[in-house]
C-alpha positions in Angstrom: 5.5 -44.3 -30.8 7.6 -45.1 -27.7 7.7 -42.5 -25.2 11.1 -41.8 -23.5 10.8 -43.4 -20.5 9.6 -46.6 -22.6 12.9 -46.3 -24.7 15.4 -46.0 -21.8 14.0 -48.9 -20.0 14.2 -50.7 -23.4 17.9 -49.3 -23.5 18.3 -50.1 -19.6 17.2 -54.2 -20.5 19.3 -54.6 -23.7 22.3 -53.2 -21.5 21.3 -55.3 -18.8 21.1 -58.3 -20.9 24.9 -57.4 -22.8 26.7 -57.4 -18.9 25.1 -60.6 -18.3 26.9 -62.1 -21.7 30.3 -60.6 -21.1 29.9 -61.9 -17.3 28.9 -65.2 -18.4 32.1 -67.6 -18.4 30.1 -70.6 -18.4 28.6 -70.7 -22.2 30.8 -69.8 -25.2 31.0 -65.9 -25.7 28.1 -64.8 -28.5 29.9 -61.9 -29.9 26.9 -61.8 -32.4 24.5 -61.3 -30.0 27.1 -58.7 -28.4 27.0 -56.4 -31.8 23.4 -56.6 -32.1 23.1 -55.4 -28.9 25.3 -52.3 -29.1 23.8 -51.6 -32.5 20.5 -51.6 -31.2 21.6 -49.4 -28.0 23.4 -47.2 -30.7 19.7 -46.2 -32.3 17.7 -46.3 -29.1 20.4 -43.6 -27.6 19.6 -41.3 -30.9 16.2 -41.5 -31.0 16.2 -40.3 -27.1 18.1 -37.5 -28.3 16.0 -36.2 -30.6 12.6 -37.4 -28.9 14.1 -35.1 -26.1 15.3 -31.9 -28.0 11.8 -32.3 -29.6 10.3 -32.1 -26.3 12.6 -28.9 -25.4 11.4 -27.6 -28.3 7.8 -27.7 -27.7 8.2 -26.5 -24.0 9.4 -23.0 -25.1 7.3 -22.7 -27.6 4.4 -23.2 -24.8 6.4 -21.0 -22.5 5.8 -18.2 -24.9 2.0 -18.4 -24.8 2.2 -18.6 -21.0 0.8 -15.1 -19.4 3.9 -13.3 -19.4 3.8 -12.4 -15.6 4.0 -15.6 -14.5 7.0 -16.4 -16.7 8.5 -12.7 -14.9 7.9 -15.0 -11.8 10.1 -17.5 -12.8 12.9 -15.7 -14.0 13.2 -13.0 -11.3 13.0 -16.7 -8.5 16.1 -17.5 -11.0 18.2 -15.0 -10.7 17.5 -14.5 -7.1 18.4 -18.2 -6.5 22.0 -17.5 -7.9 22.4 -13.5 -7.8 25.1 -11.6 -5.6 24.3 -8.6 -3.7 23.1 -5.7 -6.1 22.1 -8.0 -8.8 18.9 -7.2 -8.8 19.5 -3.8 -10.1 22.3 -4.7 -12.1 19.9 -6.8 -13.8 17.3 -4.3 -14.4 19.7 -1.4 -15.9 21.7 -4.6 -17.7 18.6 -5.1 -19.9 17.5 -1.7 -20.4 21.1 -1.6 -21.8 20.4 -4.8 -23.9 17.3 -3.6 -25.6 18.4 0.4 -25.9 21.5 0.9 -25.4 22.4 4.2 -22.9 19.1 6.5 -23.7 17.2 3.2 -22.5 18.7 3.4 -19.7 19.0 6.9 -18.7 14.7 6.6 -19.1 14.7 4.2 -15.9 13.5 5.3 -12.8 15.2 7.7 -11.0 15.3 5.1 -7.6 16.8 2.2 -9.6 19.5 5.1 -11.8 20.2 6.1 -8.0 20.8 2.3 -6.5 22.8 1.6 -9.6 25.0 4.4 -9.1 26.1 4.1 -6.0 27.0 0.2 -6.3 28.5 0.6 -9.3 31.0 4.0 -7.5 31.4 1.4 -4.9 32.5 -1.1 -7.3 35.0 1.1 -8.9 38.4 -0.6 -9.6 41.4 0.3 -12.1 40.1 -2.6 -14.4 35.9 -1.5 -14.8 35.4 -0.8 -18.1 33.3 2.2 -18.6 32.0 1.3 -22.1 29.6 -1.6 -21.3 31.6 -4.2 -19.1 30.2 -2.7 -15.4 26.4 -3.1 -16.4 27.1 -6.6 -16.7 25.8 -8.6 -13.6 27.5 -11.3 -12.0 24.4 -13.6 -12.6 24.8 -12.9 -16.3 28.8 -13.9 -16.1 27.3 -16.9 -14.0 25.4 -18.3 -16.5 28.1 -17.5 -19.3 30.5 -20.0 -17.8 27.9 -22.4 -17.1 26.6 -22.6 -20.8 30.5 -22.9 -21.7 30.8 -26.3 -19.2 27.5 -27.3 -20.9 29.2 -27.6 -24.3 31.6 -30.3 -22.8 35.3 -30.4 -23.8 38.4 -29.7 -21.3 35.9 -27.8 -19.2 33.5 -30.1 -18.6 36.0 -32.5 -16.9 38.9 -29.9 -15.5 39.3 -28.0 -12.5 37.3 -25.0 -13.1 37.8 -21.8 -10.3 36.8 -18.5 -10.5 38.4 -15.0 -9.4 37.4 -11.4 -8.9 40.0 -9.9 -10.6 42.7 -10.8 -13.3 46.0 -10.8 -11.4 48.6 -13.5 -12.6 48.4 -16.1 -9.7 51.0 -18.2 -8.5 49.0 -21.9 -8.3 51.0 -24.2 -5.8 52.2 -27.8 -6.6 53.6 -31.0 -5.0 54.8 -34.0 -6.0 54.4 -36.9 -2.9 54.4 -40.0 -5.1 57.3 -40.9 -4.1 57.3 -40.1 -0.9 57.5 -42.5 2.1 56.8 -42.4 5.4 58.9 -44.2 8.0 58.5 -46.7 10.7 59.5 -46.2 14.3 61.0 -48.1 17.0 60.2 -47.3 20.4 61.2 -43.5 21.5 63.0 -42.6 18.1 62.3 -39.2 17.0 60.7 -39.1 13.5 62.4 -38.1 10.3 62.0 -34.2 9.1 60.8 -34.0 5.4 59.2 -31.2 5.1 56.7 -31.0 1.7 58.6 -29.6 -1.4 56.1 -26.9 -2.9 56.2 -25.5 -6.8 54.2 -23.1 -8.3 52.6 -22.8 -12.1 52.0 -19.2 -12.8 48.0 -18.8 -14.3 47.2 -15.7 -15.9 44.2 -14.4 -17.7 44.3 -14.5 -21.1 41.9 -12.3 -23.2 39.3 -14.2 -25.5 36.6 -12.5 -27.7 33.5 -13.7 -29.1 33.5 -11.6 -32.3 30.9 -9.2 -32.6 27.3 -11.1 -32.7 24.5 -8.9 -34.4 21.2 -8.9 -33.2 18.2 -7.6 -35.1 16.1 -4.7 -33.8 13.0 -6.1 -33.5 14.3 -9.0 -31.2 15.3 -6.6 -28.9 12.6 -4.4 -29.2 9.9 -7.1 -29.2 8.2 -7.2 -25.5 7.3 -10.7 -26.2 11.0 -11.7 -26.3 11.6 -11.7 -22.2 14.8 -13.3 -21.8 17.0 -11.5 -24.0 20.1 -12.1 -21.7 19.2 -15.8 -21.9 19.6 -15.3 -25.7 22.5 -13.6 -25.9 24.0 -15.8 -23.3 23.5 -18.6 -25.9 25.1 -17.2 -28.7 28.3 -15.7 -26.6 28.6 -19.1 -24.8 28.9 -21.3 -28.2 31.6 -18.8 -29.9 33.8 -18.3 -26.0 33.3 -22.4 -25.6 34.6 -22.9 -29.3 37.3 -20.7 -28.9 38.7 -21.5 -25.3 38.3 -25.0 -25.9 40.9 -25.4 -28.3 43.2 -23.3 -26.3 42.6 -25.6 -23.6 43.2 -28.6 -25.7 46.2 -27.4 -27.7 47.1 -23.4 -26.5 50.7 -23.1 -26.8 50.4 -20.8 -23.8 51.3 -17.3 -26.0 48.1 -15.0 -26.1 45.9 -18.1 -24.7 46.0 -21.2 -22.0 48.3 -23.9 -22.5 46.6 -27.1 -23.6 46.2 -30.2 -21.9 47.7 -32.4 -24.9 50.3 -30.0 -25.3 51.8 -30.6 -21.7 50.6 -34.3 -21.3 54.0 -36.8 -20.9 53.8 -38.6 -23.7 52.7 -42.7 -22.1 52.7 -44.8 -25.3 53.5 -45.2 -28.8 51.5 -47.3 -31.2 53.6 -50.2 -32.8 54.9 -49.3 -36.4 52.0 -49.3 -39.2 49.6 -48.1 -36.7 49.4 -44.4 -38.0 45.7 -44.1 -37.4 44.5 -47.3 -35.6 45.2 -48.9 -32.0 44.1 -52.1 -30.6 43.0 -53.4 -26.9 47.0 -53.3 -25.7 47.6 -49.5 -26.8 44.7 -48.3 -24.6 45.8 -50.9 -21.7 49.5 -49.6 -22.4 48.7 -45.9 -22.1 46.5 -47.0 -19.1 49.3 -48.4 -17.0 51.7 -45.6 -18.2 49.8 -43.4 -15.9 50.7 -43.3 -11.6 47.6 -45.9 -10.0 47.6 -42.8 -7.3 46.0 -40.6 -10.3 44.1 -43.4 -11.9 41.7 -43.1 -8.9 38.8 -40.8 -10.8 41.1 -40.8 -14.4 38.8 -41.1 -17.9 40.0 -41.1 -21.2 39.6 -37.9 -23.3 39.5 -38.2 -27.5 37.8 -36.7 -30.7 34.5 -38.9 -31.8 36.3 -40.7 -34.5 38.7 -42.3 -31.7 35.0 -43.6 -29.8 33.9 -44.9 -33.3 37.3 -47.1 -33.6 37.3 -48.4 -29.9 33.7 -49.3 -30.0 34.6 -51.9 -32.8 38.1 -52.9 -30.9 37.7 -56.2 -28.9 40.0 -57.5 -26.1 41.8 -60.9 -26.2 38.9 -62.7 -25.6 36.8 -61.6 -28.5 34.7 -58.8 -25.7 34.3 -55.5 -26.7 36.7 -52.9 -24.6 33.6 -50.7 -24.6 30.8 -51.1 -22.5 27.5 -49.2 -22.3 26.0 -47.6 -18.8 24.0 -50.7 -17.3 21.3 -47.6 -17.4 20.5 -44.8 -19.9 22.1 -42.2 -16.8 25.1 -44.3 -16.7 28.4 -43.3 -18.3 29.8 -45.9 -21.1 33.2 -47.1 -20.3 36.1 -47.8 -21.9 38.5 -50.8 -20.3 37.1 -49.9 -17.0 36.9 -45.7 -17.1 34.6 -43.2 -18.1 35.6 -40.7 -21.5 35.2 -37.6 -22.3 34.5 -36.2 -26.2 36.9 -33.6 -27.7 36.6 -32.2 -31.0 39.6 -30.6 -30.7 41.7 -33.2 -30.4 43.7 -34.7 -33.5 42.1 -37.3 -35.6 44.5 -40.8 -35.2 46.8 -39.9 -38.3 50.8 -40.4 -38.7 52.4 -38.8 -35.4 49.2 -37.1 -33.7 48.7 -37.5 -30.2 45.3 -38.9 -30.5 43.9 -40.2 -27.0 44.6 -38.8 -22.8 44.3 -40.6 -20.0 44.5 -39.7 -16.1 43.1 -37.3 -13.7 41.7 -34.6 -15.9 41.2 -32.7 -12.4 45.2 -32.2 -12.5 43.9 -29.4 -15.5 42.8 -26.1 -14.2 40.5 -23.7 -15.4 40.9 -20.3 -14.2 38.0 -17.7 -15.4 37.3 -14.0 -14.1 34.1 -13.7 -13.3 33.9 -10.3 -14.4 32.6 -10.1 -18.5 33.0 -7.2 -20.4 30.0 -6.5 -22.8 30.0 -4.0 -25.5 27.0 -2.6 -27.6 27.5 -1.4 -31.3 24.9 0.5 -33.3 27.6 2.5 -35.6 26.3 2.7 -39.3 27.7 -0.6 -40.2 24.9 -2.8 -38.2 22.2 0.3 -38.6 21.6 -0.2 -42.2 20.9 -3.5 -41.5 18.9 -3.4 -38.6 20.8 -4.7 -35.9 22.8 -4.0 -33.0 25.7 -5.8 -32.6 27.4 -7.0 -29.3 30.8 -8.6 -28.5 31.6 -10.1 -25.2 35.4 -10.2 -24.1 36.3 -13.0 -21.2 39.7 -13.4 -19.2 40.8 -17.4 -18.9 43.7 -19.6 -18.8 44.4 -22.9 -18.4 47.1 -24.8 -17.4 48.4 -29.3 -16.0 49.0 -28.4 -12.0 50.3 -31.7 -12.0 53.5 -31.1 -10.1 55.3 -34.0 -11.9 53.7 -33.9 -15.0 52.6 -37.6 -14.9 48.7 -37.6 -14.0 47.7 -36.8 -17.7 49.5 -39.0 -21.0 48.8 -39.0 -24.1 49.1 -41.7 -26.9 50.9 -40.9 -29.8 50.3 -42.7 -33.3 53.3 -43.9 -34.8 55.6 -42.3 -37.4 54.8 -44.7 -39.9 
């Protein structure tokens, strides 16, 4: 069996040889040789996937027969690498609170209770919640957000910034494109034109992750040492499911208003093309965008769009997608990275199926703080589990003062 590094620089030559074909205008184009190419990169990329999750795989489960201080080691240089001040502590009472809830808690040391005290009447503000959400630590919110980016989507490629607190902010905008500068003759005084600022106002809208039960003897279980880790995991898939559609298509009531839903609309497909495209729609929508925001623009669709361009070929017979030269490469499509989202329509009659432009122009805003609650009424008793439900404050909004560095392609009518 190949080993990983054997199978990307397998990948790495097949890619290699498919540039050197499409670069070629000397000999007739093999578009045979082409498709067996991609095919071939098609089942190399899998099996890395899976040769690599299996590999993921067997490193925890060798983690967990690893002597249990050492692994202590490691997590505390972690969390010291990315806490704030007073996150030690936090982080201390924050799992007592994970594993036991209050009376777990209330057992700790009096020197850590005392520490914790005083940061948290320090850290007193109208919005701390005094059911669960002060215990969280920063590190933990931290890692939250990171997991979220992890799952790809609008996040992945957006402007993400963080705040403190959940105050509606006023976010400024200009529009310069068409702006000029002037020239000069000798000792005339230059032209006033001062910059025209907007503003798009991003709040904090309130997303839940639905209460997540967690049996007793996970938390109970010594053996199980990153329990914050874990329940990081599961909050991060449910928030990142939920927020990402809000990104994508929020109609800005109760959530974040989505990227398609504000994107100028760039091109219509030709009549009869209700849930295909050819070379000249993506080259269409391309062009529909500003060149000054297709410095850094990608493409943004759901998976079935990438299975259709991948079989879409340009005028000259070449395929309009093109794999990394390398396995760390991006694959491009007419030139410009893409991003996957599931959350985006499916080509169909009148759907806005594909984005293009400088995804940057979205913004992100999260508060870092994250409110945590713990249940153990009856209802999760009986069975043995605790239950926990994590509450985040995001929006997301197009800061693109003119509303032309992100367009969408819309499939035709009929």
């Amino acid at each position: 069996m190949k080993t990983i590094k054997q199978l990307r620089e397998q990948r790495d030559q097949l890619a290699k040889e498919a540039r050197n074909i499409l670069d070629d205008t000397t000999d007739e184009f093999d578009q045979k040789r082409i498709d067996e190419i991609y095919a071939e990169i098609d089942s190399i990329d899998t099996r890395i996937k899976t040769e690599q999750k299996q590999l993921d795989l067997e490193a925890r489960l060798q983690s967990e027969n690893e002597d249990p201080d050492a692994l202590q080691g490691n997590r505390d240089q972690q969390v010291q690498a990315q806490a704030q001040p007073g996150d030690e502590v936090r982080t201390i009472v924050f799992e007592a609170f994970l594993r036991g809830g209050e009376a777990m808690v209330d057992r700790l040391p009096q020197n850590v209770l005392a520490d914790y005290s005083r940061q948290v009447q320090n850290a007193q503000s109208a919005e701390t919640d005094d059911q669960g959400g002060y215990l969280v630590p920063t590190t933990f919110s931290g890692i939250l957000l990171q997991a979220m980016a992890a799952y790809g989507g609008v996040r992945s490629v957006a402007e993400v910034r963080q705040t403190a607190s959940g105050e509606t902010i006023q976010w400024p905008t200009v529009d310069e494109t068409a702006v000029l500068g002037e020239w000069l003759g000798e000792n005339e005084t230059a032209t006033d034109a001062d910059v025209t600022f907007g503003t798009k106002m991003i709040g904090a809208h309130l997303a839940s992750s639905k209460v997540v039960a967690i049996p007793f003897a996970l938390l109970q279980d010594a053996g199980i040492g990153d329990v914050q880790g874990m329940l990081g995991q599961l909050l991060s898939a449910r928030l990142s499911r939920l927020t990402n559609k809000g990104y994508t298509n929020g109609d800005g009531t109760g959530k974040p208003t989505g990227i398609v839903t504000t994107a100028a609309l760039g091109h219509t497909t030709a009549t009869g093309l209700v849930d295909s495209f050819t070379w000249d729609d993506f080259t269409d929508l391309e062009h529909s965008v500003d060149p000054a925001y297709r410095n850094g623009a990608s493409w943004m669709f759901h998976d079935v769009v990438l299975k259709a361009a991948k079989k879409i070929k340009d005028n000259d017979g070449r395929p309009i997608w093109v794999p990394g030269v390398t396995s760390q490469a991006p694959a491009e499509i007419n030139g410009y990275g893409y991003t996957i989202n599931q959350d985006m329509a499916v080509p169909e009659a009148g759907a806005d199926s594909v984005l293009f432009g400088d995804m940057r122009k979205y913004l992100v805003r999260d508060v870092m703080d994250v409110t945590l609650y713990r249940f153990t009424d009856s209802a999760y008793t009986k069975k043995g589990q605790v239950g926990f439900l994590a509450m985040l404050r995001t929006d997301g909004k197009t800061i693109s003062a003119d509303n032309k560095a992100i367009k969408k392609m819309r499939q035709a009518a009929s």
